[in-house]
Structures are given as structure tokens and as C-alpha cells.
PQR file of N, CA, C, O and H, with PARSE charges and radii, in Angstrom:
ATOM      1  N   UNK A   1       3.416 -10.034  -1.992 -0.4000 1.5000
ATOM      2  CA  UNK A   1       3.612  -8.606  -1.900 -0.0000 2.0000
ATOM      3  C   UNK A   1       4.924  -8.344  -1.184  0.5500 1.7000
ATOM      4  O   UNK A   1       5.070  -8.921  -0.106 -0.5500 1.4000
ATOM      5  N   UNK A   2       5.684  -7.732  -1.523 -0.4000 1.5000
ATOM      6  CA  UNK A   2       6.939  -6.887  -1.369 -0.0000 2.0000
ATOM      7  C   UNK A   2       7.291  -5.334  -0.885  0.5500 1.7000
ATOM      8  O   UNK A   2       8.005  -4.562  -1.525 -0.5500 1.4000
ATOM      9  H   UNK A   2       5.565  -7.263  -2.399  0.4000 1.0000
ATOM     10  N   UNK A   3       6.882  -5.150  -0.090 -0.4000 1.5000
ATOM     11  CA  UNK A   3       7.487  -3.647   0.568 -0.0000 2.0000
ATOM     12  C   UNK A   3       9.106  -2.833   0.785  0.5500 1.7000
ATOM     13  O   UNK A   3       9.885  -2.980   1.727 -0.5500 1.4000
ATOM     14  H   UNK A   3       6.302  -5.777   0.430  0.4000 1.0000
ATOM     15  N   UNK A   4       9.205  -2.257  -0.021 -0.4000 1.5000
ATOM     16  CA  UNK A   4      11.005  -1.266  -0.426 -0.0000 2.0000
ATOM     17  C   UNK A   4      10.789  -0.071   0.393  0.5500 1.7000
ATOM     18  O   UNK A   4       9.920   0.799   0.331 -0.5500 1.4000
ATOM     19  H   UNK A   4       8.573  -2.138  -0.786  0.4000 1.0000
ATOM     20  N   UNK A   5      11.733  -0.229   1.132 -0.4000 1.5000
ATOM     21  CA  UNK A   5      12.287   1.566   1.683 -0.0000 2.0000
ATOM     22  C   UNK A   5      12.945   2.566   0.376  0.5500 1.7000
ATOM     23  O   UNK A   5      12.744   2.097  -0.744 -0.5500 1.4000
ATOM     24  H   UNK A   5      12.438  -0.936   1.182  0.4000 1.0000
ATOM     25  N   UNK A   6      13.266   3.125   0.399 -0.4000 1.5000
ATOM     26  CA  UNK A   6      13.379   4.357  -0.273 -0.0000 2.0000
ATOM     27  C   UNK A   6      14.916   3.672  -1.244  0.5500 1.7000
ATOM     28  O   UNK A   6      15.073   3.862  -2.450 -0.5500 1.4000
ATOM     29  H   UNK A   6      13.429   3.506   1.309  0.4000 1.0000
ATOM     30  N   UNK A   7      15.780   2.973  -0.449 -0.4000 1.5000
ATOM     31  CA  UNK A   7      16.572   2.512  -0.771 -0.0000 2.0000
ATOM     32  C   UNK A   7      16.869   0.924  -1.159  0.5500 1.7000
ATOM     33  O   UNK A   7      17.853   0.195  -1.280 -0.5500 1.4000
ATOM     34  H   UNK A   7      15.653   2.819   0.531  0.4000 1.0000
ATOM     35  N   UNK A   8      15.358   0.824  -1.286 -0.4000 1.5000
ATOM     36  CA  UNK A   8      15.757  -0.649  -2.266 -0.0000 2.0000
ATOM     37  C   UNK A   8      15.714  -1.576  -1.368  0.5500 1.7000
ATOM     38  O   UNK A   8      15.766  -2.748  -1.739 -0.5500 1.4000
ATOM     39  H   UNK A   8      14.558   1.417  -1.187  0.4000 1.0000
ATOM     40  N   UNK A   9      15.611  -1.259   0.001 -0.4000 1.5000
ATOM     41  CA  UNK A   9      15.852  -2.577   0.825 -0.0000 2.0000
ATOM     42  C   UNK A   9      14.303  -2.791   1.592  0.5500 1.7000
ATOM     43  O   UNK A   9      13.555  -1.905   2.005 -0.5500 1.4000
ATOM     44  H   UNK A   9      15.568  -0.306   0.302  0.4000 1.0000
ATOM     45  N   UNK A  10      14.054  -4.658   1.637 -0.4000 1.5000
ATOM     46  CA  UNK A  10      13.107  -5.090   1.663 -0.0000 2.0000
ATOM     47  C   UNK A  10      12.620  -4.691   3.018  0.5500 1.7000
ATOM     48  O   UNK A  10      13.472  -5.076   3.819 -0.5500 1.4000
ATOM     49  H   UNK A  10      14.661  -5.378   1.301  0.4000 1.0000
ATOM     50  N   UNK A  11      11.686  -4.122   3.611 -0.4000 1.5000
ATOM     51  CA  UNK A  11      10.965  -4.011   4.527 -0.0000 2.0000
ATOM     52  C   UNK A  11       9.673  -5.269   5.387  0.5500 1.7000
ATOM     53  O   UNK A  11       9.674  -5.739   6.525 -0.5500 1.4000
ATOM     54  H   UNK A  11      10.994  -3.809   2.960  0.4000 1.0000
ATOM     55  N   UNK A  12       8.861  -5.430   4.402 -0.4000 1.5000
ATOM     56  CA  UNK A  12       7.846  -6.592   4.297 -0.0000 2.0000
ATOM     57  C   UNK A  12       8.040  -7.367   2.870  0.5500 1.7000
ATOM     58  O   UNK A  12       8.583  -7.110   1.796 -0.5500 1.4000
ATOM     59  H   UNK A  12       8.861  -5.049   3.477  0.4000 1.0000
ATOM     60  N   UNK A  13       7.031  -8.859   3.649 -0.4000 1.5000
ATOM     61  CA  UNK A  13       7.201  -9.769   2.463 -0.0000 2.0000
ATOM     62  C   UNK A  13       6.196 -10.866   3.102  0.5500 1.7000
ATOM     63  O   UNK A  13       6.194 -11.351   4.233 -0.5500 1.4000
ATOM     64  H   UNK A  13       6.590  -9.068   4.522  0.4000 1.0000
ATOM     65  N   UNK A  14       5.311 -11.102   1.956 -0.4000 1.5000
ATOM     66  CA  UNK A  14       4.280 -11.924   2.485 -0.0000 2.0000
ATOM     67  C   UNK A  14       4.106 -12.400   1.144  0.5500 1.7000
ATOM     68  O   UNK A  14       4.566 -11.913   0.112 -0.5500 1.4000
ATOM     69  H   UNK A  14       5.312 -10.707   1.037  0.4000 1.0000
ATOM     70  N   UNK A  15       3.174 -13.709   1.332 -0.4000 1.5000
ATOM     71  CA  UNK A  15       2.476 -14.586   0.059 -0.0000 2.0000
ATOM     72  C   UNK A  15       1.106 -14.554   0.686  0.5500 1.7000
ATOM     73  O   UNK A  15       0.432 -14.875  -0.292 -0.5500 1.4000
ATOM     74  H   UNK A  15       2.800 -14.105   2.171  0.4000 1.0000
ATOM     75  N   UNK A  16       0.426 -14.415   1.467 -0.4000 1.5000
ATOM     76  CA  UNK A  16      -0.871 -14.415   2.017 -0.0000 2.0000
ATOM     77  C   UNK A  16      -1.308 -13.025   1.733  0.5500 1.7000
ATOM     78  O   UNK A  16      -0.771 -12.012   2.181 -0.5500 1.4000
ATOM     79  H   UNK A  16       0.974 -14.154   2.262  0.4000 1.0000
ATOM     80  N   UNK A  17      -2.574 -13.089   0.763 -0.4000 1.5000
ATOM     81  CA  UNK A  17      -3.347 -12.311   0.340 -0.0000 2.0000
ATOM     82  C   UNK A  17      -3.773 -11.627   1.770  0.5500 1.7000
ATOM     83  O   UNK A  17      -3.139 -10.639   2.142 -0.5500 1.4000
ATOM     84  H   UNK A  17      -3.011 -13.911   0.399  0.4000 1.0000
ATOM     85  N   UNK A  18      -4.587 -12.019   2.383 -0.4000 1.5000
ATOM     86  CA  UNK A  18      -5.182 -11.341   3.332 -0.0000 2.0000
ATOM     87  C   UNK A  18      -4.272 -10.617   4.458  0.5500 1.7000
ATOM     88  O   UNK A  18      -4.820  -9.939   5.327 -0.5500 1.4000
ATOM     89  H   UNK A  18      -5.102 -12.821   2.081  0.4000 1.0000
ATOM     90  N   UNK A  19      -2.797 -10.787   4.418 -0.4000 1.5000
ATOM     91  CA  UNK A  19      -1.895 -10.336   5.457 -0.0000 2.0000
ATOM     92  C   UNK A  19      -1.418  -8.704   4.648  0.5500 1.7000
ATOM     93  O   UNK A  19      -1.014  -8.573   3.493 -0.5500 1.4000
ATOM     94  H   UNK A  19      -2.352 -11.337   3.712  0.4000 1.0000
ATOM     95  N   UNK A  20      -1.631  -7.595   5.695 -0.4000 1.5000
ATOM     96  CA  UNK A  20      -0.955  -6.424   4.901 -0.0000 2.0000
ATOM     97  C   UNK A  20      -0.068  -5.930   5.561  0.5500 1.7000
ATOM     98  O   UNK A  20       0.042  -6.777   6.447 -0.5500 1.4000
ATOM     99  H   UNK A  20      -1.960  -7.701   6.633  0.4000 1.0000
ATOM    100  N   UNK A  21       0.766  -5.048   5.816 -0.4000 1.5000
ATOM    101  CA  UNK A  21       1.618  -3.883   6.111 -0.0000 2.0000
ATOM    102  C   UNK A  21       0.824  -3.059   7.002  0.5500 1.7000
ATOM    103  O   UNK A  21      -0.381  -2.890   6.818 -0.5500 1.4000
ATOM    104  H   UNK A  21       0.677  -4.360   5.096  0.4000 1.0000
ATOM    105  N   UNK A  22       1.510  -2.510   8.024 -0.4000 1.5000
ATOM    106  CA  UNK A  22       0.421  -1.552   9.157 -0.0000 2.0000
ATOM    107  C   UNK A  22       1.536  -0.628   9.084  0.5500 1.7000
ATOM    108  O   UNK A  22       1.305   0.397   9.725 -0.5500 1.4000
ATOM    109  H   UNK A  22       2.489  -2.648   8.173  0.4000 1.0000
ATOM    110  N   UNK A  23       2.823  -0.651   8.437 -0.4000 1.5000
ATOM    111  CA  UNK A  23       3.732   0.281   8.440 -0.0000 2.0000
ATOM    112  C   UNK A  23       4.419   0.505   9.940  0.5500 1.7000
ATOM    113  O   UNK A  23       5.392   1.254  10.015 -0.5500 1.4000
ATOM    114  H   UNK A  23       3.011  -1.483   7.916  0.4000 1.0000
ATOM    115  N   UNK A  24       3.829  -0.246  11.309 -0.4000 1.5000
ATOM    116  CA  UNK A  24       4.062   0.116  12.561 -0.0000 2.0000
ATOM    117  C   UNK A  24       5.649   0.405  12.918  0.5500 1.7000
ATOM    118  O   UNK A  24       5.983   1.423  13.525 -0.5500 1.4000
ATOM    119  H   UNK A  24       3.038  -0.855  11.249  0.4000 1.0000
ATOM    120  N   UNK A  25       6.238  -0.221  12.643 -0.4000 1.5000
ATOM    121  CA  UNK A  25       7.377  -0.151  13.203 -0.0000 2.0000
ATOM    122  C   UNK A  25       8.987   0.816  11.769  0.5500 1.7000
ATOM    123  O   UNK A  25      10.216   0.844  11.838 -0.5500 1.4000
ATOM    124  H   UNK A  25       5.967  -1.048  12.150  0.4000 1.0000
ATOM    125  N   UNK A  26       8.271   1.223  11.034 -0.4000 1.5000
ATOM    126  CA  UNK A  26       8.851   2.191  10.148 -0.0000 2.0000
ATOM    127  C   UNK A  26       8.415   3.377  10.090  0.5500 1.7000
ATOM    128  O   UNK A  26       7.290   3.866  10.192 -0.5500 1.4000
ATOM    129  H   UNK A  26       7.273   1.200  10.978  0.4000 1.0000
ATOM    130  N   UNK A  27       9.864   3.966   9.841 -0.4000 1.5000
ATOM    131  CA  UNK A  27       9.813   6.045   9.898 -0.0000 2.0000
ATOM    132  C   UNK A  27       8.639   6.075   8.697  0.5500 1.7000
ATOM    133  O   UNK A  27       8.223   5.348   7.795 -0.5500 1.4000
ATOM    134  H   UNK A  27      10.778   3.569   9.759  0.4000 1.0000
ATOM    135  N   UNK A  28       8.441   7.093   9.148 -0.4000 1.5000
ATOM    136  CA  UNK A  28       7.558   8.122   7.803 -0.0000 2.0000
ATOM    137  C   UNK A  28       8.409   8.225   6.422  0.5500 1.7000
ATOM    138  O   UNK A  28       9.373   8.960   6.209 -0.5500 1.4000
ATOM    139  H   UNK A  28       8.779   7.683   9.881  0.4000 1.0000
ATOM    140  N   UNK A  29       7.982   7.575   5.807 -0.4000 1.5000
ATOM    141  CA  UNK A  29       8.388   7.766   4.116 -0.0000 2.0000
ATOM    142  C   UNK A  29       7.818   7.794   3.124  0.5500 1.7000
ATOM    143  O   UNK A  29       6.654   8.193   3.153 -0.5500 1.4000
ATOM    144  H   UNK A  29       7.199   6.978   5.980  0.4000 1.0000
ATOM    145  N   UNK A  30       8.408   7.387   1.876 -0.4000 1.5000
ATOM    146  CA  UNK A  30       8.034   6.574   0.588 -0.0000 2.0000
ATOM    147  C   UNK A  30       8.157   5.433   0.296  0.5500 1.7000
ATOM    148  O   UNK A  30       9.296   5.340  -0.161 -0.5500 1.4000
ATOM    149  H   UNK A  30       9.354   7.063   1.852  0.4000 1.0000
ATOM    150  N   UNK A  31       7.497   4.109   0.265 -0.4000 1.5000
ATOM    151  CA  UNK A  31       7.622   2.867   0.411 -0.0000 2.0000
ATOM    152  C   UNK A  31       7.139   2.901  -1.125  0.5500 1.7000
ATOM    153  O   UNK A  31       6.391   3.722  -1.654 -0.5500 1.4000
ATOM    154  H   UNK A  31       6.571   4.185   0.637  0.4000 1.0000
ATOM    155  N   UNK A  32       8.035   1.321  -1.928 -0.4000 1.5000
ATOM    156  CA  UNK A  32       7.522   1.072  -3.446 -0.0000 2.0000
ATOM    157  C   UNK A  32       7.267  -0.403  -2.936  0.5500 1.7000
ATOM    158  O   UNK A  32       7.963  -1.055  -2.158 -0.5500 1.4000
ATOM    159  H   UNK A  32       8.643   0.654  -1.498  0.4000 1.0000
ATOM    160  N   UNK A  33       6.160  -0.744  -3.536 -0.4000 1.5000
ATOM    161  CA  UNK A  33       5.313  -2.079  -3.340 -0.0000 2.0000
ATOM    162  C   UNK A  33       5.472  -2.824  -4.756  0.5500 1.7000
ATOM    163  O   UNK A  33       5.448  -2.304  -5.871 -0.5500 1.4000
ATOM    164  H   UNK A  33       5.594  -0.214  -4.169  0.4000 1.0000
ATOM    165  N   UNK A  34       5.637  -4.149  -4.427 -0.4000 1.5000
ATOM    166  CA  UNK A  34       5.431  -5.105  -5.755 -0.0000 2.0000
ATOM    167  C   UNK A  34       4.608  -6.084  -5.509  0.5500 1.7000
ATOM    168  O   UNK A  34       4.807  -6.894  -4.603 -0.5500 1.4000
ATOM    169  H   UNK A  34       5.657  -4.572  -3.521  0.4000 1.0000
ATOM    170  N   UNK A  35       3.650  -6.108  -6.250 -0.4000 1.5000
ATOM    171  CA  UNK A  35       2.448  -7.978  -5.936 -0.0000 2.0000
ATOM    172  C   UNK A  35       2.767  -8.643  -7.303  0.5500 1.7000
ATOM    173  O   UNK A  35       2.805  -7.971  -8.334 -0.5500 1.4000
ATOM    174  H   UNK A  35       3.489  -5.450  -6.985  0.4000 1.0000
ATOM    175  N   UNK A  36       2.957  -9.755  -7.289 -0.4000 1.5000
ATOM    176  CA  UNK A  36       3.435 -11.020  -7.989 -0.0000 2.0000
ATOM    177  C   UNK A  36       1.989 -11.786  -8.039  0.5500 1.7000
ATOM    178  O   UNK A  36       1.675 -12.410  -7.025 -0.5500 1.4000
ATOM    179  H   UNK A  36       2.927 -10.301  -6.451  0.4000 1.0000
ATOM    180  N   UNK A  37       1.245 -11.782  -8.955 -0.4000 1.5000
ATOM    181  CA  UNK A  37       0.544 -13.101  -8.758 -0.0000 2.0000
ATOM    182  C   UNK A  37       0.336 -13.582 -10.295  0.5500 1.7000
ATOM    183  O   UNK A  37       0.574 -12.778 -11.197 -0.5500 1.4000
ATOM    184  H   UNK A  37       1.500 -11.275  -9.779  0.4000 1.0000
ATOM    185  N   UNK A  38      -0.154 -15.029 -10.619 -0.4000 1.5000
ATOM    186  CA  UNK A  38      -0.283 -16.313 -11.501 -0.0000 2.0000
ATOM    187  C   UNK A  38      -1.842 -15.347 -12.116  0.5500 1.7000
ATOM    188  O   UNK A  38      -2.692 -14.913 -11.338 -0.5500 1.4000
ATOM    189  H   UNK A  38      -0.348 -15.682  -9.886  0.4000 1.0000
ATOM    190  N   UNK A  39      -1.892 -15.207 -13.428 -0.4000 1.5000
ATOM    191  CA  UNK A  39      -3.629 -14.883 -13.863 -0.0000 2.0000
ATOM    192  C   UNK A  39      -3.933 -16.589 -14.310  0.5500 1.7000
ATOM    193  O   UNK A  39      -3.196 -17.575 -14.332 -0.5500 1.4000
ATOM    194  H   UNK A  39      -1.201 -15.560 -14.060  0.4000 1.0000
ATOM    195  N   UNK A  40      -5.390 -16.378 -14.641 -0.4000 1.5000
ATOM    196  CA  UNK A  40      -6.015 -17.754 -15.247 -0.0000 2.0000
ATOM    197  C   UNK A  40      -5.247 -18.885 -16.045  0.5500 1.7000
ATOM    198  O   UNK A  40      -5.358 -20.111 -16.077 -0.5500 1.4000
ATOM    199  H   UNK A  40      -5.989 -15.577 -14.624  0.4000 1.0000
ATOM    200  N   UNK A  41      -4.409 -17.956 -16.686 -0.4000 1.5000
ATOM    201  CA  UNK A  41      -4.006 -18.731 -17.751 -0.0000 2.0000
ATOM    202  C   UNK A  41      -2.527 -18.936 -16.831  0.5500 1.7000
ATOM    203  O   UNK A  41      -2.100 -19.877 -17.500 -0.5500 1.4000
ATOM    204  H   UNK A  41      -4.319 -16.960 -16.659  0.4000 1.0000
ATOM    205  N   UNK A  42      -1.764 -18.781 -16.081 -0.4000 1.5000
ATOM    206  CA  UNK A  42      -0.624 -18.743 -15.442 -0.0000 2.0000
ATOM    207  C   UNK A  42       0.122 -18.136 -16.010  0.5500 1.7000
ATOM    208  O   UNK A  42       0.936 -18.971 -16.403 -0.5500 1.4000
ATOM    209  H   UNK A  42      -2.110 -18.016 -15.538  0.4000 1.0000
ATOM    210  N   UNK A  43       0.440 -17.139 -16.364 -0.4000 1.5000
ATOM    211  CA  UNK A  43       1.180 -15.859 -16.698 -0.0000 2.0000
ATOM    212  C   UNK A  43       0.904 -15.234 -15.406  0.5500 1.7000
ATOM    213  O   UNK A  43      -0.209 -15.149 -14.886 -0.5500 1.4000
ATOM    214  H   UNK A  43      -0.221 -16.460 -16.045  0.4000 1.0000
ATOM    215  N   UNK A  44       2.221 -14.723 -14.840 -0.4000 1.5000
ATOM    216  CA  UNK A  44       2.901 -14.001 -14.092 -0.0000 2.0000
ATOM    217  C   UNK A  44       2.685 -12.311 -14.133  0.5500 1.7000
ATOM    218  O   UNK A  44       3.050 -11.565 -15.042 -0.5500 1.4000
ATOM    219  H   UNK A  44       3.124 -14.792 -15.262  0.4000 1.0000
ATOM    220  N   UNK A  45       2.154 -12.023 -13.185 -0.4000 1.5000
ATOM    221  CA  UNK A  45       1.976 -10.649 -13.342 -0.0000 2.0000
ATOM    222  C   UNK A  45       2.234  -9.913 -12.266  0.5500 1.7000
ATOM    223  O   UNK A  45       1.858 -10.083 -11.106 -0.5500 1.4000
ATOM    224  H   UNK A  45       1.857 -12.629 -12.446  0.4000 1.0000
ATOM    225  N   UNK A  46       3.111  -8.823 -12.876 -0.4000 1.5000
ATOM    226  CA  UNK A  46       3.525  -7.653 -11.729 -0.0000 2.0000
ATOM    227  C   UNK A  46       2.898  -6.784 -11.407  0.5500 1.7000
ATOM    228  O   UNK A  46       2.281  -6.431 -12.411 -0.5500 1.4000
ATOM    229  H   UNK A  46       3.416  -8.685 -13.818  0.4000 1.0000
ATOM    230  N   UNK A  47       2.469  -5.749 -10.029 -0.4000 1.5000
ATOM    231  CA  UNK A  47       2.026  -4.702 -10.548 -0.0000 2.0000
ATOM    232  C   UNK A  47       3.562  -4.099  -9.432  0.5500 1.7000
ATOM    233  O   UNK A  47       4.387  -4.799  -8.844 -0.5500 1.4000
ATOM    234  H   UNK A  47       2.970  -6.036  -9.213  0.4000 1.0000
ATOM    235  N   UNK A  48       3.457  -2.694  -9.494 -0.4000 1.5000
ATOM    236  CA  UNK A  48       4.147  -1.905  -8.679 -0.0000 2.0000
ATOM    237  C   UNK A  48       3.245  -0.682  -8.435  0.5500 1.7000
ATOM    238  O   UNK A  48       2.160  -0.378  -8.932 -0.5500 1.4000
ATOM    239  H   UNK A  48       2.788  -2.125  -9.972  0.4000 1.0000
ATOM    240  N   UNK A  49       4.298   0.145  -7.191 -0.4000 1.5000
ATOM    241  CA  UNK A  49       3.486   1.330  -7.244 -0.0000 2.0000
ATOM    242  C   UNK A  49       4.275   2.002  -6.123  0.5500 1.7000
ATOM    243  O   UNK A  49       5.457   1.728  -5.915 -0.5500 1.4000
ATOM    244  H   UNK A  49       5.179  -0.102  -6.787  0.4000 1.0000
ATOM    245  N   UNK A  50       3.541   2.945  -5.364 -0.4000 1.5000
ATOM    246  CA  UNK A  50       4.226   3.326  -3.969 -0.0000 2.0000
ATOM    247  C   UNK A  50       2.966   3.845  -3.025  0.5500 1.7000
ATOM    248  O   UNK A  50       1.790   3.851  -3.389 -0.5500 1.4000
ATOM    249  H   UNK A  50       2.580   3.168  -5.533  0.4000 1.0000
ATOM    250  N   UNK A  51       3.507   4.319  -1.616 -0.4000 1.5000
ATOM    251  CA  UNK A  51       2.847   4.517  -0.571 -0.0000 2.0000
ATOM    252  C   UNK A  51       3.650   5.653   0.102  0.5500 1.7000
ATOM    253  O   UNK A  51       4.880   5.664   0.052 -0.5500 1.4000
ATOM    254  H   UNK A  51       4.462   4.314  -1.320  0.4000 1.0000
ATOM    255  N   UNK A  52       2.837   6.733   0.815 -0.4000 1.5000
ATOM    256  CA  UNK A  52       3.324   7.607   1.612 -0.0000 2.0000
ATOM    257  C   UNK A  52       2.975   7.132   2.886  0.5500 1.7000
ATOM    258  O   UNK A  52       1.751   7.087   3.008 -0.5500 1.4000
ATOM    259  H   UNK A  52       1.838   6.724   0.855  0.4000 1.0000
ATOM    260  N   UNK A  53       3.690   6.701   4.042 -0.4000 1.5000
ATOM    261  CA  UNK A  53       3.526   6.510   5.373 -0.0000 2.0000
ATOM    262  C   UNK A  53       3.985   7.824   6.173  0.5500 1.7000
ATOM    263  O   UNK A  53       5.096   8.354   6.156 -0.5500 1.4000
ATOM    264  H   UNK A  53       4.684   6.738   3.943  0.4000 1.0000
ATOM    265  N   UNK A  54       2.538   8.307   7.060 -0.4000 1.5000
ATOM    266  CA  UNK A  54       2.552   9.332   7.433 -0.0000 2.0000
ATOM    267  C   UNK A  54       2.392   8.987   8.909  0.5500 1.7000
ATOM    268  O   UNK A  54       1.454   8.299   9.311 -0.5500 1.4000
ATOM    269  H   UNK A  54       1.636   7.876   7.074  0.4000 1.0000
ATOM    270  N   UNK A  55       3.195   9.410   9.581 -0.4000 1.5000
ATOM    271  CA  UNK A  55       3.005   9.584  11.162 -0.0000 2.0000
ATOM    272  C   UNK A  55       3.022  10.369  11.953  0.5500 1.7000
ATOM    273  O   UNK A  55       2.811  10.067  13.128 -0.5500 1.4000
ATOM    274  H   UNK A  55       3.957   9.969   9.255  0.4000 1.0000
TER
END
């Protein structure tokens, strides 16, 4: 998983499923998220999306 500020630049970055983002130490924004993972067959799959961090 991959966490973007508004401007494209990487915020978080993890490969551990169970590790997330608490947003703690970033302003209030719009964050765009990407998860990368392998399905059954090993095809590569993206998803994206975004997040409002409210403080």
C-alpha cells in the first residue's frame, strides 16, 4: 500500500498487510491510495482510490 499527498508525493509505504496509516503526523487533506497485490493465479492487481483526513 502506497499513500500520495495531493501532489503526487509519497507519504506512506508498506508491504505488511496488517500495518496501516493513522494519518498522525499529516495536515488535513486528500490522500490517493494504491494496494498492489499477486491474485491466485499471480496476476498483479491494482486497486486505487482516496481518503479525506480530517482533523
Amino acid at each position: 500500500m502506497v499513500i500520495y499527498n495531493s501532489w503526487g508525493q509519497k507519504q506512506f509505504e508498506t508491504t505488511r498487510p496488517a500495518e496501516g496509516w493513522d494519518g498522525q503526523d499529516a495536515p488535513a487533506g486528500v490522500y490517493s491510495w494504491v494496494i498492489s497485490y499477486s491474485d491466485i493465479v499471480g496476476k498483479v492487481v491494482k486497486m486505487r482510490g482516496s481518503v479525506t483526513l480530517v482533523k
